[in-house]
N, C-alpha and C positions, 0 to 999 in steps of 0.2 A: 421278316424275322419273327413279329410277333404271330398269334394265332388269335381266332376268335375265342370268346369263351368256348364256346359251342361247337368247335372241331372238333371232329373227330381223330385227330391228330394226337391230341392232348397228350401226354405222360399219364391220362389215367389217374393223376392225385390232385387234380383240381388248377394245376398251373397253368396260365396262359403264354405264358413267353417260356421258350428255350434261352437258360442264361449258361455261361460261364461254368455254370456249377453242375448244373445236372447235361447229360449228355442226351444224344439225339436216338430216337426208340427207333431211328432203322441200323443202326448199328447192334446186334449183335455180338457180334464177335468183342464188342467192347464193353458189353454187360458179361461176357464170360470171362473176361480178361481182369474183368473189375471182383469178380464171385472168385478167381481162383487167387488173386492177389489176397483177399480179405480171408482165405482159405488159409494161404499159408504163412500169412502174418498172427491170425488165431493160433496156429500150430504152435509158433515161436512162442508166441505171450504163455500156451498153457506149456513150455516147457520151460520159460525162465520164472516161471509163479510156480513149480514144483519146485524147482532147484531151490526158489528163495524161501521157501517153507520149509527145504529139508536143509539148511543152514541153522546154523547156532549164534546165530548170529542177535547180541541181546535187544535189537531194535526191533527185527523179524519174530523175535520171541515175543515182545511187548505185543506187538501189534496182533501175532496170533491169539495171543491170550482175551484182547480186548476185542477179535473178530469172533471167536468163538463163544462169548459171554450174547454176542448181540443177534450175530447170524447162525448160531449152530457149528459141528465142526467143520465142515465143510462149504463155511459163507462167505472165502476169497474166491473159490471155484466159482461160486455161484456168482459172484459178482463180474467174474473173466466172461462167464457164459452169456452172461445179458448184454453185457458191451458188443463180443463177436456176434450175437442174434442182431444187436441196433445194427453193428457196422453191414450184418447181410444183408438186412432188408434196405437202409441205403444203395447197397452195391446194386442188389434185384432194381429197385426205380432209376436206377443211371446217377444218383446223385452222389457228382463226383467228392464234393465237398467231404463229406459222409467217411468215404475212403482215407480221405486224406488226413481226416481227421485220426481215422484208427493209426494210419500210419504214424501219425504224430506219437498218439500213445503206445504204440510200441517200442519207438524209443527212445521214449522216456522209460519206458518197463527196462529196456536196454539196458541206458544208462543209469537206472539204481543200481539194477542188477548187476551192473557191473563195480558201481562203486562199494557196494555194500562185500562183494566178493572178492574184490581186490585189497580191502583194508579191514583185515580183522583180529 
């Protein structure tokens, strides 16, 4: 199960053992499957972070007010964008973890999203 340091096997990022988390580099088709998932869960996040930016919502207002003081007007996209670039390069090394993790935060993005638009 495990490898030498020194295989040439390696994932390429210094790991010696294949665990649980990262997947195994002759699967293909399962770093595509992991790039197109992380693909279309980005999609979702950057259309539930419009929607919640173009609500009236006075908490989404608060918050705009205080992202745009710190990051510019445009500093929730920019912060959507570095999450999906982490979750990609995750996806690209096989590390399942990674994914799963963006999965978590989308919904949670969800369910703000949802509750902030369902009670106003």
């Amino acid at each position: 199960m495990c490898q030498a340091p020194g295989d040439s096997k390696q994932l390429g990022i210094g790991l010696a053992c294949n665990t649980l988390l990262t997947t195994s580099p002759k699967s293909p088709m399962l770093f595509a499957m992991l790039l197109f998932i992380t693909f279309i869960l980005g999609v979702a996040n950057f259309a539930m972070q419009k929607a919640m930016m173009e609500s009236d919502h006075p908490l989404v207002s608060e918050a705009r007010r205080a992202m745009r003081r710190y990051l510019g007007a445009y500093g929730s996209y920019i912060l959507e964008f570095v999450f999906l670039i982490a979750a990609f390069f995750f996806a690209s090394i096989g590390m399942l973890s990674g994914v799963i993790g963006y999965i978590i935060y989308t919904l949670a993005n969800g369910a703000g999203a949802w509750v902030l638009r369902s009670r106003k």
